[in-house]
N, C-alpha and C positions, 0 to 999 in steps of 0.2 A: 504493500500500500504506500511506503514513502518514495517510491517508486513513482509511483500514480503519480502524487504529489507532486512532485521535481517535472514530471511530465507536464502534467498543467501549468506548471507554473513557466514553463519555456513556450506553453501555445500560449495561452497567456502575453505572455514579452512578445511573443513574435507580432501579436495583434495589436499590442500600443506600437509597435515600430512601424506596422501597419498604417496607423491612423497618425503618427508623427508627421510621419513621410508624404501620406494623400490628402489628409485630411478632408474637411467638408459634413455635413450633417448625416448624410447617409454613414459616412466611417465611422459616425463617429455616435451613430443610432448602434451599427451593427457591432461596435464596439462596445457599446453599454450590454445587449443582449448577451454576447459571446462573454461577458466578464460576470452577467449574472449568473448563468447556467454554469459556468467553474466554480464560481462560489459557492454556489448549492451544491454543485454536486460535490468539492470540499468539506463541506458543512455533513453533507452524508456519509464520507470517507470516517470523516472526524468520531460523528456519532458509530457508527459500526465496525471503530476499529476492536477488535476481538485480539489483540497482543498485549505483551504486559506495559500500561501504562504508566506506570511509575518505577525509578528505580529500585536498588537496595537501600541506596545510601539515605538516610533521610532524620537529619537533624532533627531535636525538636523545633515544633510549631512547623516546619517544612514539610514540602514533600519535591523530590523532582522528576520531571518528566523522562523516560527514555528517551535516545536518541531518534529512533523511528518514531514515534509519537510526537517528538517534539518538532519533527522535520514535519510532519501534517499539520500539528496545531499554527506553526509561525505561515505556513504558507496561506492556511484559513485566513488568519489574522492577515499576513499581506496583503490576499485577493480583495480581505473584504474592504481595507482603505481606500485600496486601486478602486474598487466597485464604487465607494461614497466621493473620491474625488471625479471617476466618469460621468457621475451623474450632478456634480455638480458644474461641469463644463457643461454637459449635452443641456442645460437647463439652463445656461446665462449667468448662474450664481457666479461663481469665478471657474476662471479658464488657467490653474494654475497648471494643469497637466498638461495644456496644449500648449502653453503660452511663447511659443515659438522660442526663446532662451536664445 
């Protein structure tokens, strides 16, 4: 599954390099789609991971995540910013992920 993960997460890149490059409302529609559908289907991965999710080591008041685990949780968590900053450019809010740099 962190597999998956690393996977998505390069279609993912491929697809803002995508809309970096083209841009325009349609790339940048079909980019907000293509980033929610990874994120949910993350969010599924996340939930249905069945491996051990935490390690041995675990301080008190701590716990920490496995390496495979914790390679799904951060990419979750990336997808999902990348998803609230798409959706804040395809909508006018601010356009910091496009903003040509």
């Amino acid at each position: 599954m962190p597999l998956i993960a690393i996977m998505i997460d390069l279609i993912t890149l491929g697809g803002y390099f995508l809309q970096l490059n083209n841009g325009g409302p349609t790339f940048y529609l079909l980019g907000l789609i293509l980033q929610t559908i990874m994120t949910v289907l993350l969010l599924i991965i996340m939930i249905g991971y069945h491996g051990k999710k935490y390690s041995g080591f675990r301080p008190e008041g701590y716990s920490y995540l496995t390496i495979r685990y914790g390679i799904i949780v951060i990419s979750f968590v990336l997808n999902g910013i990348a998803l609230f900053l798409y959706g804040l450019n395809y909508f006018g809010i601010n356009d910091i992920v496009f903003s040509g740099f």
